[in-house]
C-alpha positions, -999 to +999 in steps of 0.1 A: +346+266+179+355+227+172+369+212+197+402+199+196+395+169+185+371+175+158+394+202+141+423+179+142+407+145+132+375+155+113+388+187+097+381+223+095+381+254+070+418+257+053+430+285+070+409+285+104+428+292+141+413+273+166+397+287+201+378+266+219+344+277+234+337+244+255+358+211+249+356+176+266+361+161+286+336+180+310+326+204+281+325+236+302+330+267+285+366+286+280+368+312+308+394+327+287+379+323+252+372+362+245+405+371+257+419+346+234+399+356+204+402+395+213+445+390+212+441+367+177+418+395+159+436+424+173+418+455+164+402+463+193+372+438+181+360+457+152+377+431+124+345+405+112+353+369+134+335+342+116+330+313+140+322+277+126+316+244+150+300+209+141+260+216+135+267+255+141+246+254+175+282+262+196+295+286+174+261+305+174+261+309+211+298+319+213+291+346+189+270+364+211+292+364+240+316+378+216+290+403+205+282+412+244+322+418+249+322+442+220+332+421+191+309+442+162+309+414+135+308+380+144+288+360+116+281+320+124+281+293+098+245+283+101+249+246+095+283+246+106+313+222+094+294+189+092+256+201+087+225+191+108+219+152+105+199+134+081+170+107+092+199+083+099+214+104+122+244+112+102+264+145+093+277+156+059+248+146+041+223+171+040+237+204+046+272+222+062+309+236+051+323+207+040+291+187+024+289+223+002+325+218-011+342+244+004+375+245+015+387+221+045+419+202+055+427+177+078+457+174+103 
Protein backbone atom coordinates (compact mmCIF):
# COMPACT_ATOMS: atom_id res chain seq x y z
CA UNK A 1 0.00 0.00 0.00
CA UNK A 2 3.11 2.52 0.08
CA UNK A 3 3.71 4.09 -2.73
CA UNK A 4 6.61 3.58 -4.62
CA UNK A 5 8.42 5.93 -3.27
CA UNK A 6 7.86 5.52 0.27
CA UNK A 7 8.66 1.72 0.16
CA UNK A 8 11.80 2.31 -1.67
CA UNK A 9 13.27 5.37 0.17
CA UNK A 10 11.60 5.25 3.62
CA UNK A 11 11.34 1.53 4.05
CA UNK A 12 8.89 -1.23 4.53
CA UNK A 13 8.32 -4.60 6.45
CA UNK A 14 11.36 -7.17 5.51
CA UNK A 15 9.73 -9.33 3.38
CA UNK A 16 6.68 -7.13 1.98
CA UNK A 17 5.60 -7.16 -2.15
CA UNK A 18 4.52 -4.03 -3.12
CA UNK A 19 0.95 -3.13 -4.92
CA UNK A 20 0.04 0.03 -5.13
CA UNK A 21 -3.48 1.22 -4.20
CA UNK A 22 -3.08 4.97 -5.34
CA UNK A 23 0.45 6.58 -6.14
CA UNK A 24 1.60 10.12 -7.26
CA UNK A 25 1.73 11.87 -9.13
CA UNK A 26 -2.13 12.26 -9.48
CA UNK A 27 -2.72 9.72 -6.64
CA UNK A 28 -5.73 7.96 -8.36
CA UNK A 29 -6.36 4.61 -7.32
CA UNK A 30 -4.88 1.24 -9.27
CA UNK A 31 -7.69 0.09 -11.57
CA UNK A 32 -5.78 -3.05 -11.57
CA UNK A 33 -4.84 -3.41 -7.90
CA UNK A 34 -7.19 -6.50 -6.97
CA UNK A 35 -6.15 -8.29 -10.00
CA UNK A 36 -2.63 -7.68 -9.07
CA UNK A 37 -3.09 -8.78 -5.45
CA UNK A 38 -5.55 -11.75 -6.46
CA UNK A 39 -2.46 -13.28 -8.92
CA UNK A 40 0.36 -12.54 -5.99
CA UNK A 41 -1.93 -14.45 -3.16
CA UNK A 42 -3.04 -17.07 -5.39
CA UNK A 43 -5.56 -19.17 -3.70
CA UNK A 44 -8.55 -17.97 -4.97
CA UNK A 45 -8.48 -15.09 -2.14
CA UNK A 46 -8.85 -17.16 0.86
CA UNK A 47 -4.90 -16.87 2.07
CA UNK A 48 -4.82 -13.75 5.03
CA UNK A 49 -3.35 -10.36 2.90
CA UNK A 50 -2.00 -8.03 5.47
CA UNK A 51 -1.88 -4.58 3.95
CA UNK A 52 0.44 -1.79 5.62
CA UNK A 53 0.69 2.02 4.15
CA UNK A 54 2.20 5.31 6.01
CA UNK A 55 -0.52 6.24 8.88
CA UNK A 56 -2.67 2.98 7.86
CA UNK A 57 -5.62 5.26 6.50
CA UNK A 58 -4.78 3.84 2.64
CA UNK A 59 -4.28 0.49 3.52
CA UNK A 60 -7.55 0.45 5.60
CA UNK A 61 -9.60 1.48 2.68
CA UNK A 62 -7.93 -0.93 0.14
CA UNK A 63 -8.70 -3.69 2.41
CA UNK A 64 -12.19 -3.39 1.98
CA UNK A 65 -12.21 -3.31 -1.67
CA UNK A 66 -10.29 -6.40 -1.30
CA UNK A 67 -12.91 -7.72 1.16
CA UNK A 68 -15.88 -6.64 -1.41
CA UNK A 69 -13.89 -8.69 -4.37
CA UNK A 70 -13.88 -11.75 -2.10
CA UNK A 71 -10.52 -11.57 -0.36
CA UNK A 72 -11.78 -13.34 3.24
CA UNK A 73 -8.88 -12.01 5.44
CA UNK A 74 -7.36 -8.89 4.84
CA UNK A 75 -6.13 -7.46 8.30
CA UNK A 76 -4.62 -3.54 8.22
CA UNK A 77 -1.83 -2.35 10.36
CA UNK A 78 -3.75 0.24 12.34
CA UNK A 79 -1.01 2.78 12.61
CA UNK A 80 0.70 1.75 9.70
CA UNK A 81 4.57 1.88 8.87
CA UNK A 82 5.41 5.39 10.22
CA UNK A 83 2.42 5.86 12.97
CA UNK A 84 -0.02 8.90 13.24
CA UNK A 85 2.01 12.17 13.87
CA UNK A 86 2.98 13.66 17.05
CA UNK A 87 2.10 17.50 18.03
CA UNK A 88 5.03 18.43 15.79
CA UNK A 89 3.61 16.93 12.94
CA UNK A 90 6.06 14.21 12.64
CA UNK A 91 5.91 10.27 12.03
CA UNK A 92 7.77 7.56 13.91
CA UNK A 93 7.38 8.98 17.12
CA UNK A 94 4.31 8.06 18.72
CA UNK A 95 3.03 4.94 17.29
CA UNK A 96 3.51 2.59 13.85
CA UNK A 97 5.61 -0.71 12.41
CA UNK A 98 8.78 0.69 12.53
CA UNK A 99 8.62 3.12 15.72
CA UNK A 100 7.53 -0.52 17.55
CA UNK A 101 10.77 -2.20 16.31
CA UNK A 102 9.63 -4.56 14.05
CA UNK A 103 11.20 -5.71 11.12
CA UNK A 104 11.92 -3.16 8.10
CA UNK A 105 14.49 -2.66 5.34
CA UNK A 106 15.38 -0.07 3.09
CA UNK A 107 16.27 -0.33 -0.68
Amino acid sequence: MRSEIEYLFVGHPVGAIHVSWNDGPDWEVNPHFVGEVRKLAGNGGKRPILLICRSGNRSETAGHTLLEAGFEEVPNVQHGFEGELDERHHRNSVNGWRFDGLPWEQC
